[in-house]
PDB file of N, CA, C and O in Angstrom:
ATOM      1  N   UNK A   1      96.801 -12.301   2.008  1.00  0.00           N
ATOM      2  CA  UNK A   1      97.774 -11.254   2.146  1.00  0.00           C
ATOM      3  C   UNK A   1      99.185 -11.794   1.925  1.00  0.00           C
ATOM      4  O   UNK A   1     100.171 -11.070   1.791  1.00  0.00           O
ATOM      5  N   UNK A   2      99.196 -13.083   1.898  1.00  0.00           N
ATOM      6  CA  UNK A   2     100.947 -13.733   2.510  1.00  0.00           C
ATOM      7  C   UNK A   2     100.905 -13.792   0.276  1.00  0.00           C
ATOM      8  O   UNK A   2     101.919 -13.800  -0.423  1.00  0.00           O
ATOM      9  N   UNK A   3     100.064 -13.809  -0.028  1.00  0.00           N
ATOM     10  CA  UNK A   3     100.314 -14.295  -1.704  1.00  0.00           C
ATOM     11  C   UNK A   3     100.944 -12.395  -1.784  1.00  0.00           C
ATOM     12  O   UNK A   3     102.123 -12.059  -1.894  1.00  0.00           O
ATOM     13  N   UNK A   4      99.614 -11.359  -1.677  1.00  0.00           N
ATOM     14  CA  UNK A   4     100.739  -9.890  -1.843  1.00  0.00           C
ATOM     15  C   UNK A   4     101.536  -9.671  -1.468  1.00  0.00           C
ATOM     16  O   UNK A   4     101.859  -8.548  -1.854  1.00  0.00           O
ATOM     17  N   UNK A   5     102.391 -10.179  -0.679  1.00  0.00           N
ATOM     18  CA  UNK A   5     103.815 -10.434  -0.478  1.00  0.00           C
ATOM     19  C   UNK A   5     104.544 -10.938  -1.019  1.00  0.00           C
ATOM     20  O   UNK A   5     105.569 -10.273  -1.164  1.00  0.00           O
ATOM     21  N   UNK A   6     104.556 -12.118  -1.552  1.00  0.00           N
ATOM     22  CA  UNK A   6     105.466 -12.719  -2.549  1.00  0.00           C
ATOM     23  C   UNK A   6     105.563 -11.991  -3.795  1.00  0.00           C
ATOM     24  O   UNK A   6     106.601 -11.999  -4.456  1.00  0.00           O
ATOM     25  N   UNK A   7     103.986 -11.040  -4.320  1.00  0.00           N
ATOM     26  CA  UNK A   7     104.228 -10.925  -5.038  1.00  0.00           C
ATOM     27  C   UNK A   7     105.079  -9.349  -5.691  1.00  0.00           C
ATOM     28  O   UNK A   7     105.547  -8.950  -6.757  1.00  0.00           O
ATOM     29  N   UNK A   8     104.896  -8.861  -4.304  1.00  0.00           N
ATOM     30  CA  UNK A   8     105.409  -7.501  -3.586  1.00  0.00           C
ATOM     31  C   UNK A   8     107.289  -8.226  -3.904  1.00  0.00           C
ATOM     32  O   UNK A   8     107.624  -7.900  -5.042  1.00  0.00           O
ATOM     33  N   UNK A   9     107.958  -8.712  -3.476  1.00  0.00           N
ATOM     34  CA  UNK A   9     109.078  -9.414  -3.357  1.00  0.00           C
ATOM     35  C   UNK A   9     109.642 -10.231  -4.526  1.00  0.00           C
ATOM     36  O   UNK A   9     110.799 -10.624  -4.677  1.00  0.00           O
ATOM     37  N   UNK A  10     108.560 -10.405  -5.332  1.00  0.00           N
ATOM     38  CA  UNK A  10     108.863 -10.840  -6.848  1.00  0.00           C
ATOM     39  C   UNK A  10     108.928  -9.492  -7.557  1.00  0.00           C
ATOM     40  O   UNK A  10     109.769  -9.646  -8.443  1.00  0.00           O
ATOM     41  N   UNK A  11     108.688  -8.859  -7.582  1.00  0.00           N
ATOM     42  CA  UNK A  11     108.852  -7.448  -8.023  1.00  0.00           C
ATOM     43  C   UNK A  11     109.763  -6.915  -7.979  1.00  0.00           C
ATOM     44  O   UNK A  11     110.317  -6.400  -8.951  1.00  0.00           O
ATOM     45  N   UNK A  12     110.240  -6.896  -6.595  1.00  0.00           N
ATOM     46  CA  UNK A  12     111.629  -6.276  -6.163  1.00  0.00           C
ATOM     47  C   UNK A  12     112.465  -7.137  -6.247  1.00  0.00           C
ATOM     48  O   UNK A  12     113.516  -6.869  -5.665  1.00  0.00           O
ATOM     49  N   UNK A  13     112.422  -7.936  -6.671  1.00  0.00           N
ATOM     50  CA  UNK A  13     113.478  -9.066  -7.049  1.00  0.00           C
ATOM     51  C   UNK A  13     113.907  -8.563  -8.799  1.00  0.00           C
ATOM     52  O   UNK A  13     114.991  -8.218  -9.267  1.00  0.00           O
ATOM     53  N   UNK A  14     112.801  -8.681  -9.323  1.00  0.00           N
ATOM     54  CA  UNK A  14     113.124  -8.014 -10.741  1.00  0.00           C
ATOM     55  C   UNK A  14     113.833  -6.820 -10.951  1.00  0.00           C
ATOM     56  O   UNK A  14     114.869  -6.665 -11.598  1.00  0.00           O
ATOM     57  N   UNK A  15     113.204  -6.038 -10.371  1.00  0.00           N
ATOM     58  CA  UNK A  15     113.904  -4.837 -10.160  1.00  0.00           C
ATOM     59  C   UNK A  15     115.441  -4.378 -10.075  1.00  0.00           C
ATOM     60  O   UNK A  15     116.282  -3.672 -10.631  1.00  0.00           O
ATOM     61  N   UNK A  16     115.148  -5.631  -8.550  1.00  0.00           N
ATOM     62  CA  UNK A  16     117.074  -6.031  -8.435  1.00  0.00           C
ATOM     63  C   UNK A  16     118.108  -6.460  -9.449  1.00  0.00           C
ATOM     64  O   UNK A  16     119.320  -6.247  -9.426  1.00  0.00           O
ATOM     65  N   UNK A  17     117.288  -7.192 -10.460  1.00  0.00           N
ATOM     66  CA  UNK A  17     117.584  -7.895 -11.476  1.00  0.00           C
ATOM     67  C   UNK A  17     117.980  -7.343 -12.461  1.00  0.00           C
ATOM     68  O   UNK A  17     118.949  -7.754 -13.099  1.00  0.00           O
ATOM     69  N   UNK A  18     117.196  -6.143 -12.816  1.00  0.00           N
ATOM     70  CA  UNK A  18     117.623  -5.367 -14.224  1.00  0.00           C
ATOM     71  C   UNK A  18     117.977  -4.042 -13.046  1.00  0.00           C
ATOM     72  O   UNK A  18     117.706  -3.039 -13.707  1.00  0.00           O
ATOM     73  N   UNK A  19     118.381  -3.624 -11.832  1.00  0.00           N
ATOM     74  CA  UNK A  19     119.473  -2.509 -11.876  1.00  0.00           C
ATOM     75  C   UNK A  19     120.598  -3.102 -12.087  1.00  0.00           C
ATOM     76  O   UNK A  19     121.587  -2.669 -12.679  1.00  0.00           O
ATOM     77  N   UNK A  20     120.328  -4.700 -11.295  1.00  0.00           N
ATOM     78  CA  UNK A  20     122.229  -5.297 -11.722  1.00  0.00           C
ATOM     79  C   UNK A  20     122.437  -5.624 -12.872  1.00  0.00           C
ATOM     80  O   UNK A  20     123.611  -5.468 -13.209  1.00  0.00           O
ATOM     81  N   UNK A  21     121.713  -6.056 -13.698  1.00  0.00           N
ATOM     82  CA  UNK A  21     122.085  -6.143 -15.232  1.00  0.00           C
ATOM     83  C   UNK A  21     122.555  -4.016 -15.733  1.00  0.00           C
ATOM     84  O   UNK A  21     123.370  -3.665 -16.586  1.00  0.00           O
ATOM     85  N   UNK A  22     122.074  -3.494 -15.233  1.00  0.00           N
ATOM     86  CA  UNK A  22     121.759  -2.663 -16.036  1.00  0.00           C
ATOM     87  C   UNK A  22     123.432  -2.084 -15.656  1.00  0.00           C
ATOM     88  O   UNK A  22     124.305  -1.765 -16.463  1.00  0.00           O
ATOM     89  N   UNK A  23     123.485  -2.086 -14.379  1.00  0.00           N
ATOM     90  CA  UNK A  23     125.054  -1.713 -14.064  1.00  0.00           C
ATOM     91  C   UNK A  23     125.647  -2.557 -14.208  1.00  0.00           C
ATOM     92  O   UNK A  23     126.606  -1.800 -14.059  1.00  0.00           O
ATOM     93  N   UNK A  24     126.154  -3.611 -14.390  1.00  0.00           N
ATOM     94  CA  UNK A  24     126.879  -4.865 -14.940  1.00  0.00           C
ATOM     95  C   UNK A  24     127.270  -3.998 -16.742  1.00  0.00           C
ATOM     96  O   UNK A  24     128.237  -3.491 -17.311  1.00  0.00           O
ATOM     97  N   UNK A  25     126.179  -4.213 -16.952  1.00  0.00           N
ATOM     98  CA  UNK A  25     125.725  -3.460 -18.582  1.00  0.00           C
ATOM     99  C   UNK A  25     126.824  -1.987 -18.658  1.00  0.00           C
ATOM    100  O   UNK A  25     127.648  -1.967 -19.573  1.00  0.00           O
ATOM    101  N   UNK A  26     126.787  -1.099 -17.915  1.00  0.00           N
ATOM    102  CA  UNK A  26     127.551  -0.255 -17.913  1.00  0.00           C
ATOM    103  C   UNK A  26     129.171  -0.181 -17.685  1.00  0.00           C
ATOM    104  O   UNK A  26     130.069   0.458 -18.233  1.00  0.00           O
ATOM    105  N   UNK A  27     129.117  -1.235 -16.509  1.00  0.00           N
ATOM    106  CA  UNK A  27     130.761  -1.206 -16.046  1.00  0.00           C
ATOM    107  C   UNK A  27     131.381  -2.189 -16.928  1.00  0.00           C
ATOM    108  O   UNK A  27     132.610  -2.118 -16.945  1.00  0.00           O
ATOM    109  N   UNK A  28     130.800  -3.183 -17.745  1.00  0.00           N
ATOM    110  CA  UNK A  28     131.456  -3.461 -19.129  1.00  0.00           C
ATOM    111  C   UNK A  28     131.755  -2.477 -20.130  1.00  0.00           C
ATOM    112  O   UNK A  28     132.886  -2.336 -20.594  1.00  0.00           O
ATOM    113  N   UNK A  29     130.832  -1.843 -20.447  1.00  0.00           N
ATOM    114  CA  UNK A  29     130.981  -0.750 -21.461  1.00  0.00           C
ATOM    115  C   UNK A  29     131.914  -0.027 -20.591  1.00  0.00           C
ATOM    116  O   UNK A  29     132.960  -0.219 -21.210  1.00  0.00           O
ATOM    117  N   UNK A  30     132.151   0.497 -19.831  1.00  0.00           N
ATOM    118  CA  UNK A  30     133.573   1.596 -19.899  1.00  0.00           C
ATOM    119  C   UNK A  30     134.570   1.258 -19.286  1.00  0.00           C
ATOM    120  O   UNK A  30     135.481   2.044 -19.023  1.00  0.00           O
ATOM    121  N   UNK A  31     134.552  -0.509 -18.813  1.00  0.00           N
ATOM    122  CA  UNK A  31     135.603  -1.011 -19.009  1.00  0.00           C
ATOM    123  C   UNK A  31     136.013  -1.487 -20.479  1.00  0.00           C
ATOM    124  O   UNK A  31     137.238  -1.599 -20.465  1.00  0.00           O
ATOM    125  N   UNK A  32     135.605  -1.755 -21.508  1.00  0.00           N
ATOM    126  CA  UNK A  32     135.594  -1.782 -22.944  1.00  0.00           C
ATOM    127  C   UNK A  32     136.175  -0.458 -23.232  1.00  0.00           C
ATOM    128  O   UNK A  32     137.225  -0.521 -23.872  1.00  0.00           O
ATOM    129  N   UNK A  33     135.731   0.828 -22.899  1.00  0.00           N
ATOM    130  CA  UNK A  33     136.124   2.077 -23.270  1.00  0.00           C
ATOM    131  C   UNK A  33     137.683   2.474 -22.390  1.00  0.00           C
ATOM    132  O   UNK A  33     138.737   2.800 -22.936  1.00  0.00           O
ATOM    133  N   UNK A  34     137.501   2.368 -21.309  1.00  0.00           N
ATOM    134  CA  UNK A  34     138.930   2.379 -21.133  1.00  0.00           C
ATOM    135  C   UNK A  34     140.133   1.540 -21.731  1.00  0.00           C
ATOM    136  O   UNK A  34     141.295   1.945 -21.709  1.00  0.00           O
ATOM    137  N   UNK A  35     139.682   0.176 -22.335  1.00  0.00           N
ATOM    138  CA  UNK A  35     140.530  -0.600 -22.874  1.00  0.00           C
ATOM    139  C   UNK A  35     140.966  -0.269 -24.195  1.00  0.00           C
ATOM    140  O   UNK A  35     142.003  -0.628 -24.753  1.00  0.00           O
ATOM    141  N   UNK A  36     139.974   0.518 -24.662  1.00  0.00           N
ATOM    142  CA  UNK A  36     140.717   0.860 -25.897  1.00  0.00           C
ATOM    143  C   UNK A  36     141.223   2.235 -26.332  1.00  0.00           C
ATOM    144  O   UNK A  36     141.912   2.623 -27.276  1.00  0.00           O
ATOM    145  N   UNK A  37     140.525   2.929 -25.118  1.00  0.00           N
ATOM    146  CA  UNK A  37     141.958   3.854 -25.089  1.00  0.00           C
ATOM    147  C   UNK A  37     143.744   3.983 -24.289  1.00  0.00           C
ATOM    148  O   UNK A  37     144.558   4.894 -24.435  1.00  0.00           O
ATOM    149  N   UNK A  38     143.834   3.065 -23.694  1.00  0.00           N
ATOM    150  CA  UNK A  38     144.888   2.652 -23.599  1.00  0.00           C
ATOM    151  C   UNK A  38     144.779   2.312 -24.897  1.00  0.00           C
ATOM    152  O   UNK A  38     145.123   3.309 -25.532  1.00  0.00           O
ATOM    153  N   UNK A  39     144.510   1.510 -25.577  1.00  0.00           N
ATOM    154  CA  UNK A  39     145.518   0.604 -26.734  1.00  0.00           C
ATOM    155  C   UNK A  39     145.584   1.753 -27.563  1.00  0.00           C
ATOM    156  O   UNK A  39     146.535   1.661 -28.340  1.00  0.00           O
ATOM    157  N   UNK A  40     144.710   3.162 -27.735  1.00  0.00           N
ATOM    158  CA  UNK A  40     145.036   4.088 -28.690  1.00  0.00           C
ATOM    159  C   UNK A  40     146.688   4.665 -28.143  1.00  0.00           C
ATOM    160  O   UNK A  40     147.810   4.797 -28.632  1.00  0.00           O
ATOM    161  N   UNK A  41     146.031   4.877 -26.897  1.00  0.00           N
ATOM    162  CA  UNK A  41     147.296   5.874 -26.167  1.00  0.00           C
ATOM    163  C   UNK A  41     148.478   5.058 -26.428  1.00  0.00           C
ATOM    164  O   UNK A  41     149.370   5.784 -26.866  1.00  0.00           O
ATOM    165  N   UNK A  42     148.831   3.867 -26.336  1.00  0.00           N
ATOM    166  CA  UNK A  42     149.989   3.156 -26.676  1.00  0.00           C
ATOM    167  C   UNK A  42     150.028   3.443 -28.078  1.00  0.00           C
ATOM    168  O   UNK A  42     150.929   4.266 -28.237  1.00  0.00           O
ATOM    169  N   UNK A  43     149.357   3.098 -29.433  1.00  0.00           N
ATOM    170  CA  UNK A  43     149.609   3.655 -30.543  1.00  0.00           C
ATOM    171  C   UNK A  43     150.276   4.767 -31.010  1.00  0.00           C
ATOM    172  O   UNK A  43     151.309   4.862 -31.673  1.00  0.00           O
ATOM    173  N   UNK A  44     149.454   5.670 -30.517  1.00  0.00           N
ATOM    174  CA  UNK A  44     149.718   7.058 -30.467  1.00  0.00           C
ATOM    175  C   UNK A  44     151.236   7.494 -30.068  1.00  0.00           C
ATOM    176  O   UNK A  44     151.841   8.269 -30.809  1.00  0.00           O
ATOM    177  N   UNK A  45     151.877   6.955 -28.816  1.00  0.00           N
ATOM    178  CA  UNK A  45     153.220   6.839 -28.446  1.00  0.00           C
ATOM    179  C   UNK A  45     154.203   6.257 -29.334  1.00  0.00           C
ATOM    180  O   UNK A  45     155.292   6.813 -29.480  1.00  0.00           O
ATOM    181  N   UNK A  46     153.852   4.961 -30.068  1.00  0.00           N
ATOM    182  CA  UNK A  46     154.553   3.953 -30.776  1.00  0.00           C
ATOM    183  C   UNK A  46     154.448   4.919 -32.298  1.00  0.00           C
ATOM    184  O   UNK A  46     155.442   4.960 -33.021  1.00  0.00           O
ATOM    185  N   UNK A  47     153.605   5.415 -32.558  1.00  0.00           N
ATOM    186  CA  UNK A  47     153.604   6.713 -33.775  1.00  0.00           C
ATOM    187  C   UNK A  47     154.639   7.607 -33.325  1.00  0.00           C
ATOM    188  O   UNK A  47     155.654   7.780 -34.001  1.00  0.00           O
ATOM    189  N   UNK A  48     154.404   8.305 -32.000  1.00  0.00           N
ATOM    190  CA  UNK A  48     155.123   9.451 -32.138  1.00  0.00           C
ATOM    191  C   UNK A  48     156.711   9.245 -31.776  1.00  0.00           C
ATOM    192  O   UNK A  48     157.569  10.125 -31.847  1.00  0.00           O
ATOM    193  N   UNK A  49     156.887   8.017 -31.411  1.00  0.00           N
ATOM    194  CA  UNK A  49     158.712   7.089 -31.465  1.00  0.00           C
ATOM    195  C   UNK A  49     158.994   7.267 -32.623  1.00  0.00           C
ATOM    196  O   UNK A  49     159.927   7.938 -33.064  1.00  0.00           O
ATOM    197  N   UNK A  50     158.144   6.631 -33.239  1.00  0.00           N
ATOM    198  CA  UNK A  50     158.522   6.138 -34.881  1.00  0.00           C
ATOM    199  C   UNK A  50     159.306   7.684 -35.783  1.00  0.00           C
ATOM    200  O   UNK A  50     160.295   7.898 -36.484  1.00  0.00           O
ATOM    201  N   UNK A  51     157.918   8.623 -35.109  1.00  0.00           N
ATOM    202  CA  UNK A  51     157.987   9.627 -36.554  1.00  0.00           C
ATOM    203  C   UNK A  51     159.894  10.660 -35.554  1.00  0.00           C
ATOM    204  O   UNK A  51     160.652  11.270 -36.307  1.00  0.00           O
ATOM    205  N   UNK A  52     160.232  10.594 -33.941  1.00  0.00           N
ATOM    206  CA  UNK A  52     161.325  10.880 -33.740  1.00  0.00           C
ATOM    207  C   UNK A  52     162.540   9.876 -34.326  1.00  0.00           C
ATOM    208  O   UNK A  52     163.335  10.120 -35.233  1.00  0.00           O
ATOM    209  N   UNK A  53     162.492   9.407 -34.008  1.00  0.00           N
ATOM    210  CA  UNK A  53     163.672   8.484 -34.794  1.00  0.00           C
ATOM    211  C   UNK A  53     163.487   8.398 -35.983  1.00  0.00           C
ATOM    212  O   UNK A  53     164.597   8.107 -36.430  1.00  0.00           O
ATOM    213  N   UNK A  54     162.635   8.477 -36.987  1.00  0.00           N
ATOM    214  CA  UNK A  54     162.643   9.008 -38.068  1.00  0.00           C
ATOM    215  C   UNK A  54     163.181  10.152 -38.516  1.00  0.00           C
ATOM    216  O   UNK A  54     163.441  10.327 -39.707  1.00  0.00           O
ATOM    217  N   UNK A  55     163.414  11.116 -37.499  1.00  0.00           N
ATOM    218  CA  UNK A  55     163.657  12.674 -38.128  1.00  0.00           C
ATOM    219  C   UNK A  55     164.992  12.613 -37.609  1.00  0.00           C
ATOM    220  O   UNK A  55     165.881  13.284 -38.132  1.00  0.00           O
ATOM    221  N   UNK A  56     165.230  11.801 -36.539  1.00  0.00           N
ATOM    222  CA  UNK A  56     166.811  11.704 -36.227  1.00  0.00           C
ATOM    223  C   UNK A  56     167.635  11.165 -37.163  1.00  0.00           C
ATOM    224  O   UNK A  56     168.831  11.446 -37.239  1.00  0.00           O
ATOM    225  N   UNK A  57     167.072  10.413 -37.875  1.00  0.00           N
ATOM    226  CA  UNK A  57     167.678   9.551 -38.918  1.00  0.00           C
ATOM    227  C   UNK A  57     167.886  10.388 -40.231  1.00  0.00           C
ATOM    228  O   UNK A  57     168.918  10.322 -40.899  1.00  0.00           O
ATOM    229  N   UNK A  58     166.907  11.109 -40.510  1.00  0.00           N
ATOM    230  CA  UNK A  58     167.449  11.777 -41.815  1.00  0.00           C
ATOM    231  C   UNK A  58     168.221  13.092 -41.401  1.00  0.00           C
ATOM    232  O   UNK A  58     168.891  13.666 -42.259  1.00  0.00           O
ATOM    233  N   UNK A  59     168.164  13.480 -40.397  1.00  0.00           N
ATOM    234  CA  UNK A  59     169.416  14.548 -39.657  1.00  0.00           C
ATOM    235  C   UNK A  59     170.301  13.779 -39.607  1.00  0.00           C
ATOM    236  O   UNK A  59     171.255  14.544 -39.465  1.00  0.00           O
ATOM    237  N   UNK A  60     170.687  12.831 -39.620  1.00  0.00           N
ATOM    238  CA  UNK A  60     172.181  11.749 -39.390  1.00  0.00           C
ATOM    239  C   UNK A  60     172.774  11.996 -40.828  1.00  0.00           C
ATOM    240  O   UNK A  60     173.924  12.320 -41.124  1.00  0.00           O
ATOM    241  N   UNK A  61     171.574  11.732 -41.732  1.00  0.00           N
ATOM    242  CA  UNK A  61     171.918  11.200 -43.066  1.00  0.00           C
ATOM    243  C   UNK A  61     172.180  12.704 -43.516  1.00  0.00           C
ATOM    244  O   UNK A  61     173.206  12.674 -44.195  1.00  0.00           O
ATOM    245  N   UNK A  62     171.765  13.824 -43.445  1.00  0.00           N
ATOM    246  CA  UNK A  62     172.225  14.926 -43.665  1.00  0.00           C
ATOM    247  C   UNK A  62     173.256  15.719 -43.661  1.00  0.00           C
ATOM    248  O   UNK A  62     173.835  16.522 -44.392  1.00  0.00           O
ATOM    249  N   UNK A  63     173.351  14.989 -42.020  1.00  0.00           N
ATOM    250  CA  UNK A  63     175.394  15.421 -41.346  1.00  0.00           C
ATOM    251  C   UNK A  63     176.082  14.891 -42.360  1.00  0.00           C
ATOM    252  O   UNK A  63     176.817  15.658 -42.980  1.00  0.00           O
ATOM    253  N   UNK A  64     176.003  13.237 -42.838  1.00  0.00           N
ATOM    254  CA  UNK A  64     176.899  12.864 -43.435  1.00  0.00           C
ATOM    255  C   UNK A  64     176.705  12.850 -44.910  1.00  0.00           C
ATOM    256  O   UNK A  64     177.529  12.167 -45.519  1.00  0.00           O
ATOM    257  N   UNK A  65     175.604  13.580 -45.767  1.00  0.00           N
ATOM    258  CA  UNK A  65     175.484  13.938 -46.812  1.00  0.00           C
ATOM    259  C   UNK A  65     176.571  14.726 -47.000  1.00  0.00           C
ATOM    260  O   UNK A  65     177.452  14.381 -47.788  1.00  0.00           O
ATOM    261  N   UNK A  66     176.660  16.199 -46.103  1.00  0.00           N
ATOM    262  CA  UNK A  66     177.413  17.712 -46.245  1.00  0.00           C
ATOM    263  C   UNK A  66     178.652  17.033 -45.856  1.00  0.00           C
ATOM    264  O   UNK A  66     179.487  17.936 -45.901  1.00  0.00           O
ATOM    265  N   UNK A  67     179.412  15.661 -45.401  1.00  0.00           N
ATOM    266  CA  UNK A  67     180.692  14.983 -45.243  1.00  0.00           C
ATOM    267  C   UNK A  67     181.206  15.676 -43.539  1.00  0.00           C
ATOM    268  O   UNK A  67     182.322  16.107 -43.250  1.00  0.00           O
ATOM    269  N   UNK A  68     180.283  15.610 -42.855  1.00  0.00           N
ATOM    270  CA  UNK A  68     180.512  15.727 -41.539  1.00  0.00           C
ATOM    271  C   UNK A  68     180.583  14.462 -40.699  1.00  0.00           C
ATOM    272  O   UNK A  68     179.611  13.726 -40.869  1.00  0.00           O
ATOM    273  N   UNK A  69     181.502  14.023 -39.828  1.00  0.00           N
ATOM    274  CA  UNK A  69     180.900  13.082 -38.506  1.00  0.00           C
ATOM    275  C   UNK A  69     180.193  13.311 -37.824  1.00  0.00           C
ATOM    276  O   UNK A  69     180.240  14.431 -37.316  1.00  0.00           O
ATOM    277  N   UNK A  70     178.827  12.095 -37.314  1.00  0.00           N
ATOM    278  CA  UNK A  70     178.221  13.007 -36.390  1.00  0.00           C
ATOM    279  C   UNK A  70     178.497  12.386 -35.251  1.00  0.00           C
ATOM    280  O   UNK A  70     178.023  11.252 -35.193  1.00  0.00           O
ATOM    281  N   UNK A  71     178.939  12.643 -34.573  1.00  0.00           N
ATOM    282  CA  UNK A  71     179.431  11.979 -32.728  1.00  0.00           C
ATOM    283  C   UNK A  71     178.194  12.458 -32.232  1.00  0.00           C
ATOM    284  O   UNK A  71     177.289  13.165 -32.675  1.00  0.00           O
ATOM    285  N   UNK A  72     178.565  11.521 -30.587  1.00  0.00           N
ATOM    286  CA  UNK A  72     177.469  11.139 -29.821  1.00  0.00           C
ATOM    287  C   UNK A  72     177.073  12.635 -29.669  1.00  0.00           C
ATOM    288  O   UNK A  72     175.968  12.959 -30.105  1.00  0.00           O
ATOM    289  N   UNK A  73     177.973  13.709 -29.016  1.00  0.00           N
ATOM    290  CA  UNK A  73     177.534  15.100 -28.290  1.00  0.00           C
ATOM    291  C   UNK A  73     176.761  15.642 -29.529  1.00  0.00           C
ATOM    292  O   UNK A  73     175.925  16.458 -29.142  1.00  0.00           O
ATOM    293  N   UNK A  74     176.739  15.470 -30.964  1.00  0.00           N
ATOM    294  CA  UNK A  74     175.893  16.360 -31.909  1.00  0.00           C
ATOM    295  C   UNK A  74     175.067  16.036 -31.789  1.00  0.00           C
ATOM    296  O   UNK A  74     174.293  16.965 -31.561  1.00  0.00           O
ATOM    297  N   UNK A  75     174.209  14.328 -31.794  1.00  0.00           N
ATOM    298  CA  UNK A  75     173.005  13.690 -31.787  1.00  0.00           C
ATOM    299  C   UNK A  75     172.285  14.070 -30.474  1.00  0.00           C
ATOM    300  O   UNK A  75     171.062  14.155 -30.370  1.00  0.00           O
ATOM    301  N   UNK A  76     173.179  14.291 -29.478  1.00  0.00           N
ATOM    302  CA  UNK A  76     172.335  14.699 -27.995  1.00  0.00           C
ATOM    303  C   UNK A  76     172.273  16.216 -28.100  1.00  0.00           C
ATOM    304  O   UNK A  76     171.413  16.837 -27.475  1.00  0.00           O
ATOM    305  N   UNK A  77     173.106  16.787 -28.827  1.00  0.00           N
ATOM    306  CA  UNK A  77     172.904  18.039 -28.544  1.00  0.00           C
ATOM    307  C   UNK A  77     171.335  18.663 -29.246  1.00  0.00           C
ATOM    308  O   UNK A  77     170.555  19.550 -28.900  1.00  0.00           O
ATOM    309  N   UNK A  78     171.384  17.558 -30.534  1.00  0.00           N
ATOM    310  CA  UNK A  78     170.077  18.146 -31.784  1.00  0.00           C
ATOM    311  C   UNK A  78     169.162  17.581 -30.985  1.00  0.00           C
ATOM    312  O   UNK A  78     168.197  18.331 -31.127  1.00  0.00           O
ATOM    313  N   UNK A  79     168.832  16.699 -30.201  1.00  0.00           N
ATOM    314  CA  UNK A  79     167.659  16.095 -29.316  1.00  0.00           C
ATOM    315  C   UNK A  79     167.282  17.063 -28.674  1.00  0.00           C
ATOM    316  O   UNK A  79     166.116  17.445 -28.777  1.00  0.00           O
ATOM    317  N   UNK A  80     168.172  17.684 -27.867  1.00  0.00           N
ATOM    318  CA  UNK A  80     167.915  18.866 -26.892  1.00  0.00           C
ATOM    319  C   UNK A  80     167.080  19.979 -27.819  1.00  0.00           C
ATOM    320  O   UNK A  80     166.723  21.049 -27.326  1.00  0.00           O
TER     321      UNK A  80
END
């Protein structure tokens, strides 16, 4: 009987073995998945900087196409 025990306990040892692999297995994967959506979400931000100061810039270049100054209050005002 003392051997169906060990082997009762080798069993559940395995068991133990591949739920912790199996969740190990998981909380990598969506720590992997959260990591790369941060790095999208930072992209995504660093895009949508880019493409504002981009459009501020050719509104600058516009003011001073038509021979206007553009002071600080016009640039804050067109932000608004």
């Amino acid at each position: 009987m003392a051997k169906k025990r060990k082997s009762d306990a080798t069993r559940l040892d395995e068991v133990d073995r591949t739920m912790y692999s199996t969740f190990c297995s998981a909380a990598n994967s969506l720590s992997q998945l959260y990591s790369q959506a941060m790095h999208h979400q930072r992209l995504s931000f660093q895009a949508g900087e880019r493409h504002a100061l981009e459009k501020l810039y050719n509104w600058t270049l516009r003011q001073q196409e038509g021979g206007a100054r553009v002071a600080t209050w016009d640039v804050l005002a067109y932000i608004q």
